[in-house]
LOPA-112055 format. One record per residue: residue number from 0; z, x, y of N, C-alpha, C, O, CB in turn. Coordinates in Angstrom, 3 decimals. Last residue first. Glycine has a CB too. Layout:
<recs>
REC  nr       nZ       nX       nY      caZ      caX      caY       cZ       cX       cY       oZ       oX       oY      cbZ      cbX      cbY
REC NUM        Z        X        Y        Z        X        Y        Z        X        Y        Z        X        Y        Z        X        Y
...
</recs>
This chain:
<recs>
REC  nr       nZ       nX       nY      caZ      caX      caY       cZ       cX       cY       oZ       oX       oY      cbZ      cbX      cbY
REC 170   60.035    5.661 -181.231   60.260    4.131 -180.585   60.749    4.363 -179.533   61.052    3.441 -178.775   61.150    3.090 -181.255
REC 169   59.952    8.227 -181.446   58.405    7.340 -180.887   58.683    6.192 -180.319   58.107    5.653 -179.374   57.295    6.855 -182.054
REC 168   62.264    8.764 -181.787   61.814    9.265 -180.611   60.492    8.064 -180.110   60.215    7.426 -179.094   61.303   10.973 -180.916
REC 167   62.368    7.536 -184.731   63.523    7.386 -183.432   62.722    7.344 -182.433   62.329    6.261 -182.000   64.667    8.603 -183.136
REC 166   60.659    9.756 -185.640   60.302    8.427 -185.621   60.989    7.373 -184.835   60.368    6.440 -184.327   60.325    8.070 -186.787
REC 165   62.241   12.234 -185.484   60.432   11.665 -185.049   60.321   10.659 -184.881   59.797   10.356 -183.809   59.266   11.737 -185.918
REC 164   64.147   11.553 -186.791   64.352   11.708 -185.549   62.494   11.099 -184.911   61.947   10.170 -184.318   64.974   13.546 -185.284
REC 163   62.696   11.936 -189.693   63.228   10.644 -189.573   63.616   10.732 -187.640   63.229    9.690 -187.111   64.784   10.434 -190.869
REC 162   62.289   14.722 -189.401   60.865   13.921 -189.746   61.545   12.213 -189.241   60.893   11.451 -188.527   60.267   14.108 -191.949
REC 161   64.575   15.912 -189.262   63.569   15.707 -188.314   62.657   15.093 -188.566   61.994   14.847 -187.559   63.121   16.574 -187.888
REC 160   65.893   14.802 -191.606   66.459   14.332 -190.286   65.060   14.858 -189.279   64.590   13.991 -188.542   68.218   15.189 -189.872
REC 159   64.283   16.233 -193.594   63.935   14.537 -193.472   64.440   14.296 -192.372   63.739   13.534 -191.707   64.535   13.444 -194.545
REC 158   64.672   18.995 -192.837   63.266   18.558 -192.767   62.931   17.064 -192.782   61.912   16.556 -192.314   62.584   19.143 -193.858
REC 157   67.622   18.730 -194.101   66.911   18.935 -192.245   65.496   19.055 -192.056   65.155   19.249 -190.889   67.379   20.438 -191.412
REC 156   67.087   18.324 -196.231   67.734   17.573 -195.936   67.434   17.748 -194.733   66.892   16.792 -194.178   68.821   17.556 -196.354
REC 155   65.796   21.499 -196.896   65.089   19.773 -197.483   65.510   18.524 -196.444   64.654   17.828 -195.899   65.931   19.184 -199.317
REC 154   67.345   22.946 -196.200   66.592   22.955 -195.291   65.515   21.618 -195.752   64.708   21.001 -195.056   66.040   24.457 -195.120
REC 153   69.650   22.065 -198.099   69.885   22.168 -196.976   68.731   21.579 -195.811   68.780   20.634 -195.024   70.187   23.459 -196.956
REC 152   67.881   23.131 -200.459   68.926   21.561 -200.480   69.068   21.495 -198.799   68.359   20.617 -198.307   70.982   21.731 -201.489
REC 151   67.980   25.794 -199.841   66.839   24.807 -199.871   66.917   23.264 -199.922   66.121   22.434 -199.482   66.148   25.115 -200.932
REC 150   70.708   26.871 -198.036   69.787   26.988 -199.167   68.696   26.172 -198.936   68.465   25.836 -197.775   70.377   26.652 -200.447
REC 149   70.087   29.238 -195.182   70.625   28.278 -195.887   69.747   28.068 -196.795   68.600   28.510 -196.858   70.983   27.200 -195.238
REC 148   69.165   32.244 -194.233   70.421   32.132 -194.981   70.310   30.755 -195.842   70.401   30.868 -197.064   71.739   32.135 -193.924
REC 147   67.110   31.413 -192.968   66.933   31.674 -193.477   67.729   31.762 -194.958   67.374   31.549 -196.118   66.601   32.164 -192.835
REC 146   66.127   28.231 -190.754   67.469   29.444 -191.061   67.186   30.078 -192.535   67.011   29.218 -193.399   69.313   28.587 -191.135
REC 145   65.010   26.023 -190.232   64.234   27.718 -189.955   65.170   28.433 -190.108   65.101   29.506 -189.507   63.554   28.212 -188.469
REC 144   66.408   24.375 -190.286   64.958   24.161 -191.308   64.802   25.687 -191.015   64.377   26.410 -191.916   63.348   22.874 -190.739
REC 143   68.167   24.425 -188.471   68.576   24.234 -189.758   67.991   24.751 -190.799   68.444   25.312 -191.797   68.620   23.159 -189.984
REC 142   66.943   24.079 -186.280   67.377   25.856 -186.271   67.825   25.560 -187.937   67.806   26.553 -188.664   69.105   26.601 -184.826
REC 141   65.545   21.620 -186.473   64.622   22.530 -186.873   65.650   24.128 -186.875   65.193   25.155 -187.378   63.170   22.425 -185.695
REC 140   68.052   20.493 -186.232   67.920   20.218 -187.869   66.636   20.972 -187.618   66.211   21.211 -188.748   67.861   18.410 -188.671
REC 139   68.866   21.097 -183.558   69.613   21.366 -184.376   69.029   21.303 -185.785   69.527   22.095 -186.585   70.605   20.659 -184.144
REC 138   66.938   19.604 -182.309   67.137   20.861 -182.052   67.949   21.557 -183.248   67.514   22.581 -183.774   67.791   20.938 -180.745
REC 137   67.918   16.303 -183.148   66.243   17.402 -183.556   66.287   18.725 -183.415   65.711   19.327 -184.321   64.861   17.183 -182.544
REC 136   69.642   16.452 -181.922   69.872   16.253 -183.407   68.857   17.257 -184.006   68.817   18.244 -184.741   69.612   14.637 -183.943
REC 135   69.129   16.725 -179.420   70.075   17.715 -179.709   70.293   17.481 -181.062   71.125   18.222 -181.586   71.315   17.695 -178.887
REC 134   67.339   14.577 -179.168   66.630   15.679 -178.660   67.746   16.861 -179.311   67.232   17.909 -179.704   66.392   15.605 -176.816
REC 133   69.380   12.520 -179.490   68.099   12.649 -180.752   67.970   14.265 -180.373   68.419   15.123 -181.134   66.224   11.472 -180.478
REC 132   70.810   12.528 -176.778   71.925   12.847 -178.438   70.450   13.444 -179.336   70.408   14.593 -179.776   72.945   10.694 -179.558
REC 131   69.024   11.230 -175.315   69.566   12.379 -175.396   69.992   12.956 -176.446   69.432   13.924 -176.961   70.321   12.409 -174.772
REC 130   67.615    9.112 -176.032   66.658   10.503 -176.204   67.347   11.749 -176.078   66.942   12.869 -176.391   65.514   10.618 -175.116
REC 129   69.498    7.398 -176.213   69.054    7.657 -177.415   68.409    9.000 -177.389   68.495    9.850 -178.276   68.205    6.619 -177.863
REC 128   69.685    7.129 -173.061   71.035    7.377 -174.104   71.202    7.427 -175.691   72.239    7.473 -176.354   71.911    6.343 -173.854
REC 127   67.012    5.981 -172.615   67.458    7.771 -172.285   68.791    8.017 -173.040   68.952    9.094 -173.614   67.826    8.202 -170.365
REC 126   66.664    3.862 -173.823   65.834    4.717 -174.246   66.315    6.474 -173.919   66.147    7.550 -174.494   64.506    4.213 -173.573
REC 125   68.779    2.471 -172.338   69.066    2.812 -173.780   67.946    3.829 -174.174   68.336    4.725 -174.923   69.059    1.448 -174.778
REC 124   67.635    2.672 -170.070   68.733    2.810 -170.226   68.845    3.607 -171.420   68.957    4.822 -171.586   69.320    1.703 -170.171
REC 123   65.261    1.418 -170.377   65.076    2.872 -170.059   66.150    3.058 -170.135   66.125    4.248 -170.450   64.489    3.406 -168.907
REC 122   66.025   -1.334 -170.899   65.326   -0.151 -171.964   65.126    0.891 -171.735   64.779    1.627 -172.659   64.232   -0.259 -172.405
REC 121   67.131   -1.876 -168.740   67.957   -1.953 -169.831   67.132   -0.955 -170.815   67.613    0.032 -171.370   68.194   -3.535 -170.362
REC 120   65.347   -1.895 -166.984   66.034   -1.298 -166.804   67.023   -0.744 -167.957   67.525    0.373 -168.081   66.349   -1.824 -165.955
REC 119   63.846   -4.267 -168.118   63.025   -2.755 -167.935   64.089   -1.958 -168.252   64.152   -1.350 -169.320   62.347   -2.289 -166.341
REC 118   65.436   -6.200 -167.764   65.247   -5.570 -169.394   64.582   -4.582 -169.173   64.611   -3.759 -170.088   64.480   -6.402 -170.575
REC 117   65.314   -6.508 -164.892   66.719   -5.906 -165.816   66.212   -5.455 -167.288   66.616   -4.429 -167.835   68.064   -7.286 -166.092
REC 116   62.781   -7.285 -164.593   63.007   -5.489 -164.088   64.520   -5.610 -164.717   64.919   -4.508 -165.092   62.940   -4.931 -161.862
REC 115   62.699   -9.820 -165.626   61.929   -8.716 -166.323   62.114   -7.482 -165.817   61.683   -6.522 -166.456   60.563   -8.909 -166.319
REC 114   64.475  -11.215 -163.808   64.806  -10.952 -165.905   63.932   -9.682 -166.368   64.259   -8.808 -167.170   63.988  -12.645 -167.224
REC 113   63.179  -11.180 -161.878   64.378  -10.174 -161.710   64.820  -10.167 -163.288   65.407   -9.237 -163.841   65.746  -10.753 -160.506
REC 112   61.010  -12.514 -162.359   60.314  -11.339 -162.175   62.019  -10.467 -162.662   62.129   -9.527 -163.449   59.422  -11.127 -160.286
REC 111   62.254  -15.196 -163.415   61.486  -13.846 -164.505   61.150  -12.837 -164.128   60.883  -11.963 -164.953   60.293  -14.008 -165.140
REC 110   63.280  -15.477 -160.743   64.001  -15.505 -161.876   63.468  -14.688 -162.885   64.014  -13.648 -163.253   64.142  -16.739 -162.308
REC 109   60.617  -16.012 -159.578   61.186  -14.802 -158.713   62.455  -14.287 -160.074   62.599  -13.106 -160.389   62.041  -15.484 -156.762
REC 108   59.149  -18.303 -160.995   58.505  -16.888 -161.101   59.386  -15.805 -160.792   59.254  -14.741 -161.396   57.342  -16.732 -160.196
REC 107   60.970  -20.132 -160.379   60.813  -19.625 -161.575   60.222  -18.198 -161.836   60.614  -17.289 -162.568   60.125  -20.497 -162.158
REC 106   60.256  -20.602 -157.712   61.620  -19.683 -157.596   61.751  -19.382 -159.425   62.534  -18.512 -159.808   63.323  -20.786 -156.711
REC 105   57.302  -20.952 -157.757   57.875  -19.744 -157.404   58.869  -19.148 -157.299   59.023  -17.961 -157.014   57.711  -19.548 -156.761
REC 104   57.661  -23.378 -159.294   57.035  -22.510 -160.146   57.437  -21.226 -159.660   57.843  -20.360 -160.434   55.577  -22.689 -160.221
REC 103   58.762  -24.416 -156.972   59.714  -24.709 -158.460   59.155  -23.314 -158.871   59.839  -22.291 -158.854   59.279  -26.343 -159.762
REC 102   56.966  -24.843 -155.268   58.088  -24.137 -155.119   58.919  -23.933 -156.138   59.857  -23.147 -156.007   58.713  -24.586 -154.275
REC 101   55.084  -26.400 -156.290   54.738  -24.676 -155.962   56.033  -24.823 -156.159   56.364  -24.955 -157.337   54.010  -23.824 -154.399
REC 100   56.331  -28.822 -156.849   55.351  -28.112 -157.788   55.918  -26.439 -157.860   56.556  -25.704 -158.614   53.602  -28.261 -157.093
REC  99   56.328  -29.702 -154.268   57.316  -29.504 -155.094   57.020  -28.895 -156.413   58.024  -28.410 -156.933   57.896  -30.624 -155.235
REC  98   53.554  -29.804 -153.724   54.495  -28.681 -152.598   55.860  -28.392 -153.458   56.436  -27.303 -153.468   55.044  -29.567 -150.757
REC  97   52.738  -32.212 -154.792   52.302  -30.884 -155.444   53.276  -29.278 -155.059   53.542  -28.251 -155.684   50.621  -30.725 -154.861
REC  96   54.586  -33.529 -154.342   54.884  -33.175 -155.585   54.442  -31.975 -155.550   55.005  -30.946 -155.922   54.415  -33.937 -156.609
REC  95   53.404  -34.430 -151.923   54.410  -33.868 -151.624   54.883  -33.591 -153.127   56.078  -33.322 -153.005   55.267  -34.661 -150.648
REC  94   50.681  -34.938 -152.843   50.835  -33.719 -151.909   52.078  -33.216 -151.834   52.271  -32.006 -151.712   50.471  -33.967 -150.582
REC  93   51.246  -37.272 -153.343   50.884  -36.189 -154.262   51.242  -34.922 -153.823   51.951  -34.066 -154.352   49.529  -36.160 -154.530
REC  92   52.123  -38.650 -151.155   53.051  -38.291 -152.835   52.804  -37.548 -153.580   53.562  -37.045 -154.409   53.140  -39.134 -153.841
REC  91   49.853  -38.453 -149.408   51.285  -38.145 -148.984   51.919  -37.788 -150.306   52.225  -36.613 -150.510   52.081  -39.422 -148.212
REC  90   47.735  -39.813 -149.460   47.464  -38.627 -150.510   49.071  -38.152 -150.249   49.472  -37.353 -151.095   45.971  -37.270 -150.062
REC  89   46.758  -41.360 -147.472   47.347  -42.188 -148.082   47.680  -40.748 -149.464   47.850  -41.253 -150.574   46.322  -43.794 -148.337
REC  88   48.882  -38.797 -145.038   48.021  -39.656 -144.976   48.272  -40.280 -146.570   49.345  -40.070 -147.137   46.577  -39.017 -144.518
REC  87   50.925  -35.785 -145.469   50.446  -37.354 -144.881   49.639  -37.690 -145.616   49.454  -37.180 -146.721   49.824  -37.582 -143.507
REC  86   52.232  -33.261 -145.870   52.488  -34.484 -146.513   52.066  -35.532 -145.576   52.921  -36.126 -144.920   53.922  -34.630 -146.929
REC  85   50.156  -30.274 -145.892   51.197  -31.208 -145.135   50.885  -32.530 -145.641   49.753  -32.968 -145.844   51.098  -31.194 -143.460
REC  84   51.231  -28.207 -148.418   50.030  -28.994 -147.985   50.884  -30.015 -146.936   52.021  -30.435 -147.152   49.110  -29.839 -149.412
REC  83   51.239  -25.020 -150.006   52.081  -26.034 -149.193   51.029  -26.790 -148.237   50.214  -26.239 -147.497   53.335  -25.234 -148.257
REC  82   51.286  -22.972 -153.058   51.080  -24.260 -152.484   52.055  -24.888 -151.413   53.223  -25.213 -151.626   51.031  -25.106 -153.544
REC  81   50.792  -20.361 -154.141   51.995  -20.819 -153.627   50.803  -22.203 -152.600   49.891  -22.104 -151.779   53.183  -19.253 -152.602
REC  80   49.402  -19.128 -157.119   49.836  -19.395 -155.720   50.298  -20.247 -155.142   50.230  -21.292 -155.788   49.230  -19.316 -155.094
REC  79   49.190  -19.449 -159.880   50.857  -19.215 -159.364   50.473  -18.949 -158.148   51.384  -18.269 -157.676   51.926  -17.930 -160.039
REC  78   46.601  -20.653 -160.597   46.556  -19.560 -160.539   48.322  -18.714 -159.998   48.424  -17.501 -159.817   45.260  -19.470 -159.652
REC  77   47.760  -23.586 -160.522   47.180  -22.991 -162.075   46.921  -21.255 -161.842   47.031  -20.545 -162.842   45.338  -23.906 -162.585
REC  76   47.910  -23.897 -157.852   48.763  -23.496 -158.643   48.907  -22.930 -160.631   49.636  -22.336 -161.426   49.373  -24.496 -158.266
REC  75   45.206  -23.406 -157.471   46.268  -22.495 -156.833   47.754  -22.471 -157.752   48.429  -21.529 -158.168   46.565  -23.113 -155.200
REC  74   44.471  -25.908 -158.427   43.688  -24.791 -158.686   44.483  -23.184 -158.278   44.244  -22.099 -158.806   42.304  -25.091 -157.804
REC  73   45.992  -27.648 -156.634   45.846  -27.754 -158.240   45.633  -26.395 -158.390   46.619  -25.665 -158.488   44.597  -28.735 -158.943
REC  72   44.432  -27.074 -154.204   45.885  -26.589 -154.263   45.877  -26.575 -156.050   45.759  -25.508 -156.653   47.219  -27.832 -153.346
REC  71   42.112  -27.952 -154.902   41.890  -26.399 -154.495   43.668  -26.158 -154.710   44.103  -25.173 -155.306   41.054  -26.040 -152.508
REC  70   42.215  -30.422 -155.113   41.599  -30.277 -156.450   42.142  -28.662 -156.397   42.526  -28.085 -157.415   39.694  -30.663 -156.612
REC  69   43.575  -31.386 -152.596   44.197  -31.439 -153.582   43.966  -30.846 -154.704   44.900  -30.581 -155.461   44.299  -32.328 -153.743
REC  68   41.084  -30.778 -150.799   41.970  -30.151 -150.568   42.871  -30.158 -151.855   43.044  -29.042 -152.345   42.456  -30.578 -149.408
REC  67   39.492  -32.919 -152.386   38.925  -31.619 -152.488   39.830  -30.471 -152.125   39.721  -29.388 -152.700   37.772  -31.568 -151.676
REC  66   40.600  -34.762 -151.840   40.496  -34.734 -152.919   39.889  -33.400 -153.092   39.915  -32.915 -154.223   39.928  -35.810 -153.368
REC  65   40.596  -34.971 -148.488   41.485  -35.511 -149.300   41.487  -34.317 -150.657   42.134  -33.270 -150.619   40.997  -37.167 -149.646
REC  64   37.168  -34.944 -148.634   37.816  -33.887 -148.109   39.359  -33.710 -148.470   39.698  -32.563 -148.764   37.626  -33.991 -146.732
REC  63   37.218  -37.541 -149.632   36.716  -36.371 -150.546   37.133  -35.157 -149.789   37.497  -34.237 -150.521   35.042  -36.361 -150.836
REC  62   38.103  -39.141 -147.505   38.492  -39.208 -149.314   38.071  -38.068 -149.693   38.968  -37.474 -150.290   37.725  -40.392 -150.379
REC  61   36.257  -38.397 -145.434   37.841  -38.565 -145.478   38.400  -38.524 -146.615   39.340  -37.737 -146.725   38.327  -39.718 -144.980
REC  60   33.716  -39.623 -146.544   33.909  -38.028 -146.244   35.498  -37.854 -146.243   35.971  -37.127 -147.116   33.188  -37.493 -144.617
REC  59   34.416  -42.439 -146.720   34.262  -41.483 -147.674   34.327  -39.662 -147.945   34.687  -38.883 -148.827   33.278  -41.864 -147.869
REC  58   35.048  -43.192 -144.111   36.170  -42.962 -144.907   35.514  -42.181 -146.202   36.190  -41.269 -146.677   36.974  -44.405 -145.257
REC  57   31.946  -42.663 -143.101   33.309  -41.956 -142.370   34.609  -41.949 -143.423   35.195  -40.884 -143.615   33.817  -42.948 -140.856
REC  56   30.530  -44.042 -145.061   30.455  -42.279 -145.027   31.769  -41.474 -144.240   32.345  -40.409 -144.463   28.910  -41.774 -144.047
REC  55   31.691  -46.266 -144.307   31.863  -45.446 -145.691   31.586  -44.122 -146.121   32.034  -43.377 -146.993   31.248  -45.963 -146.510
REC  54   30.757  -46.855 -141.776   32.374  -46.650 -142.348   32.732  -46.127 -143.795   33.801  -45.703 -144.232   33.098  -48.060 -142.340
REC  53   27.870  -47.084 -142.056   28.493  -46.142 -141.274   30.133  -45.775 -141.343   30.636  -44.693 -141.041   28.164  -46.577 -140.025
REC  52   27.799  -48.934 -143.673   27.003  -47.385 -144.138   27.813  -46.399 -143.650   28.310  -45.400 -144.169   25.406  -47.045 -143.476
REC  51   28.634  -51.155 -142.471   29.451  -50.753 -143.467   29.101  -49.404 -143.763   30.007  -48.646 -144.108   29.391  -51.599 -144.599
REC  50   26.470  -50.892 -140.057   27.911  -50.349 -139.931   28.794  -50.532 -141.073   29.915  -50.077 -140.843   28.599  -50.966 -138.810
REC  49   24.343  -51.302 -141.390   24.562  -50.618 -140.818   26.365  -50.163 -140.266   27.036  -49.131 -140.263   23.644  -51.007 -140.132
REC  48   25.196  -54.264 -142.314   24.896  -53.400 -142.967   24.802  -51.801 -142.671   25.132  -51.024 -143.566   24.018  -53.861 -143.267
REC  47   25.472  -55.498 -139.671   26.252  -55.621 -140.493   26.355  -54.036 -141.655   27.202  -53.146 -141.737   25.797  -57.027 -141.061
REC  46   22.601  -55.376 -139.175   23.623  -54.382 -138.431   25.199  -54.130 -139.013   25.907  -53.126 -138.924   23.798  -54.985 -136.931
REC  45   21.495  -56.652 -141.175   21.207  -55.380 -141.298   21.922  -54.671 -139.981   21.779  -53.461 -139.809   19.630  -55.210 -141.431
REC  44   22.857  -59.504 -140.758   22.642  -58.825 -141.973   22.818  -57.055 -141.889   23.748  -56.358 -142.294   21.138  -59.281 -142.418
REC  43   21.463  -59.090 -138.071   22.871  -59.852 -138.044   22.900  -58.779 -139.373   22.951  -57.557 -139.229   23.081  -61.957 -138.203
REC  42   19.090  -59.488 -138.455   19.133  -58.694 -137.607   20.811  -58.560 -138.048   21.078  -57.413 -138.405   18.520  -59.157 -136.114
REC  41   18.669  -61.810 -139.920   18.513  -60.824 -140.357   18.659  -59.527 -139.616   18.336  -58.491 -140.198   17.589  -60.996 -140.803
REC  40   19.303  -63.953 -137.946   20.532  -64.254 -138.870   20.186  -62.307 -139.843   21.128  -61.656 -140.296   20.198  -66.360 -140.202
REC  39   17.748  -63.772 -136.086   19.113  -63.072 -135.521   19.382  -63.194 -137.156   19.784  -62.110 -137.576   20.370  -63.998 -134.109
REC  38   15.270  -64.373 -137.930   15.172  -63.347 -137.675   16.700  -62.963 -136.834   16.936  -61.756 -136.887   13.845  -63.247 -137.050
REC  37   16.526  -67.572 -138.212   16.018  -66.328 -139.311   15.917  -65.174 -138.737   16.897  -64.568 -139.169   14.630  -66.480 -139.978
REC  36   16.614  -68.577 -135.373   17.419  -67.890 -136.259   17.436  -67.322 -137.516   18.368  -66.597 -137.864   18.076  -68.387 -136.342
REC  35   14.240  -69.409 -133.893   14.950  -67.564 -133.845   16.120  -67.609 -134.919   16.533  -66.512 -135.296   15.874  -66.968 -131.961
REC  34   14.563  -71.812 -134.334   12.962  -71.191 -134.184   13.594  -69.811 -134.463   13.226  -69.222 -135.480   11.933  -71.380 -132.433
REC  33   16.941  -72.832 -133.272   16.664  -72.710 -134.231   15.526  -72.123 -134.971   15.591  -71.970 -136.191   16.846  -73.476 -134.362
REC  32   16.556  -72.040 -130.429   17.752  -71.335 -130.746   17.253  -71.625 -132.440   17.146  -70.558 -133.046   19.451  -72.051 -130.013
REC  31   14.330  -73.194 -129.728   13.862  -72.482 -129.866   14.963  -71.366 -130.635   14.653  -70.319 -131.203   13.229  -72.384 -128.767
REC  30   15.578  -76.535 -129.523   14.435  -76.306 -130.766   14.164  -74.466 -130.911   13.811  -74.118 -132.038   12.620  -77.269 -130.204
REC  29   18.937  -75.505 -128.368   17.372  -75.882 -128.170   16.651  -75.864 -129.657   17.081  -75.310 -130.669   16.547  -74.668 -127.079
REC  28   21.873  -77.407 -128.872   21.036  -76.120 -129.336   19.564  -76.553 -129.593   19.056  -77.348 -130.383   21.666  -75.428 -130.775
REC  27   24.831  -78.143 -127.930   23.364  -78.793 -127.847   22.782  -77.410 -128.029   23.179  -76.425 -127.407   22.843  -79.726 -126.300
REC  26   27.924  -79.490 -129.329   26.743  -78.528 -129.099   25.844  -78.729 -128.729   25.532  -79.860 -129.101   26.324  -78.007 -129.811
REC  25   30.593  -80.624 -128.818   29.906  -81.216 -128.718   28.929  -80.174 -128.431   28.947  -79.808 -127.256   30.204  -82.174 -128.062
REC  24   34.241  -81.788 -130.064   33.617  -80.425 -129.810   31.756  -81.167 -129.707   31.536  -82.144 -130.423   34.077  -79.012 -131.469
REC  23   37.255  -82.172 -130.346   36.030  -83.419 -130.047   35.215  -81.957 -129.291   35.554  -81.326 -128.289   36.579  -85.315 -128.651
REC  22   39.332  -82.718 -133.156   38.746  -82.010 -132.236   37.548  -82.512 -131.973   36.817  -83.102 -132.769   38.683  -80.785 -132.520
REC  21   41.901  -85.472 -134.183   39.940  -84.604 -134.760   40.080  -83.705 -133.689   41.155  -83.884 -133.115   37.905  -85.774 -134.569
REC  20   43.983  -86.515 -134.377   43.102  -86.622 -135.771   41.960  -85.208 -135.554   41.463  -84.378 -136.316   42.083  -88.486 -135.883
REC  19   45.244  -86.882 -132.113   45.340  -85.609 -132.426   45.125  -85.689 -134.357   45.789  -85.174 -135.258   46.957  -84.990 -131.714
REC  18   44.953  -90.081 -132.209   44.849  -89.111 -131.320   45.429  -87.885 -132.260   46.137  -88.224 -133.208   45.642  -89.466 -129.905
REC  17   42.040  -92.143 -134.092   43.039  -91.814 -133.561   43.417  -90.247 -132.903   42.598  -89.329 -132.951   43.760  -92.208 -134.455
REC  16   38.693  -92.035 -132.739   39.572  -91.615 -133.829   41.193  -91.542 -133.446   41.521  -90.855 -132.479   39.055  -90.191 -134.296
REC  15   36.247  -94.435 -132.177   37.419  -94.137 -131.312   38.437  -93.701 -132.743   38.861  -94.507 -133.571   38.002  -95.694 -130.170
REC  14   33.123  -94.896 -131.266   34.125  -94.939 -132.251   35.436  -94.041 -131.888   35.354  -92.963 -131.298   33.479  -94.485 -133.565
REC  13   30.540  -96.970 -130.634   31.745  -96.355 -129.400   32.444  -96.053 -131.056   32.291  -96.891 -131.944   32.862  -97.834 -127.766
REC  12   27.017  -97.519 -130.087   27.918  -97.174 -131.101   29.058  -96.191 -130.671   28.866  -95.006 -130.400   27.146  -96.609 -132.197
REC  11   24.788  -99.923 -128.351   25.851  -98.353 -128.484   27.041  -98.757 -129.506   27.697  -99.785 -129.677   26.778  -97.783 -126.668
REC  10   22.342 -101.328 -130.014   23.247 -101.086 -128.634   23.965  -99.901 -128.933   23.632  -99.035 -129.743   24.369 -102.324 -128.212
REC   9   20.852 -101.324 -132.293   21.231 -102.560 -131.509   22.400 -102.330 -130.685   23.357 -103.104 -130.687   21.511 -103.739 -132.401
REC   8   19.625  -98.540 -132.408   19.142  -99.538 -132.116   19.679 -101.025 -131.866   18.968 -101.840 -131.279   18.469  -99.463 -132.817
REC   7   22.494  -96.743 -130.268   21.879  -96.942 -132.101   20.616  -97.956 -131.574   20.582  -98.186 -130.365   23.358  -98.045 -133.645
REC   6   24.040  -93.646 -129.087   22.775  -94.898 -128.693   22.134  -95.405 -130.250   21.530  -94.732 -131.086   21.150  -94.040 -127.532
REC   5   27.260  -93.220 -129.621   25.509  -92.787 -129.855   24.873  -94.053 -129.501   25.243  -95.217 -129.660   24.942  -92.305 -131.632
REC   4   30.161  -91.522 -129.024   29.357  -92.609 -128.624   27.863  -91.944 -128.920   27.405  -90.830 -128.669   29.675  -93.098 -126.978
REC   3   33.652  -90.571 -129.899   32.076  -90.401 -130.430   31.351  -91.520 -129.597   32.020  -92.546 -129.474   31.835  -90.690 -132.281
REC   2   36.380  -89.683 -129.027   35.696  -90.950 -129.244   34.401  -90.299 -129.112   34.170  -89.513 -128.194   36.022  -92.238 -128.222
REC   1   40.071  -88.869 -129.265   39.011  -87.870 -129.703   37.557  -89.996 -129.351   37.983  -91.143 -129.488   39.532  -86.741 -132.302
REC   0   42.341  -89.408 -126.719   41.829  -89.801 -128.018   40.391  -89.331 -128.161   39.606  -89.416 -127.216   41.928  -91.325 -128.208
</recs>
């Protein structure tokens, strides 16, 4: 049972708390432990203080190195380079979008590159299966224009097919 005793002026003072009421804990702290404690309690403060300084520059540098890797991939992919960042720490979701990001954009990119060499292809196609036949229209309507025999109705009419071929050709 927890029991307090003090010396009072008319004898001793016994007090007796029932059992597992109190903790019976008992300090003695010199006049000089209280003399010093303003100055531990500020010492205390400013080490305290010192080491939050010191964890915030450590996680802060950590954050911004974070955020600075992320700002540069962004920046990569606004330029269509290919982004791949390893997926940890608390930046993990982004990172792993951003990686999903790139790769989207680059199998999009590989799709337009192969859309854009078929329509190449396609137009040089058609451009040569036009330039042929034209080139033998055109040949034909200047021996037309420069024949002497034909009439003028004639060499009129083969002066517009070449003038109109011309314009075929350019396209």
């Amino acid at each position: 049972y927890p029991v307090f005793v003090r010396a009072e002026e008319d004898g001793l003072l016994i007090l007796g708390i029932p059992k597992n009421a109190v903790g019976k804990y008992e300090l003695i702290y010199s006049m000089n432990w209280f003399d010093s404690l303003p100055e531990r309690l500020v010492t205390i403060l400013f080490i305290n203080l010192a080491i939050a300084l010191f964890l915030s520059l450590i996680f802060g540098r950590k954050l911004y190195d974070n955020l600075k890797t992320i700002t540069s991939a962004i920046n990569d992919l606004r330029d269509e380079k290919e982004v791949n960042l390893p997926e940890k720490g608390i930046f993990r979701d982004i990172r792993r979008k951003l990686n999903q990001t790139s790769r989207s954009m680059l199998c999009k990119n590989a799709l337009l590159s192969e859309r854009e060499k078929a329509r190449v292809n396609w137009i040089a196609g058609v451009s040569h299966d036009i330039r042929t036949p034209l080139s033998m229209i055109m040949g034909y309507a200047d021996r037309i224009a420069a024949d002497k025999t034909a009439s003028e109705g004639v060499k009129e009419q083969a002066v517009i097919v070449q003038k109109q071929s011309a314009k075929i050709k350019e396209l």
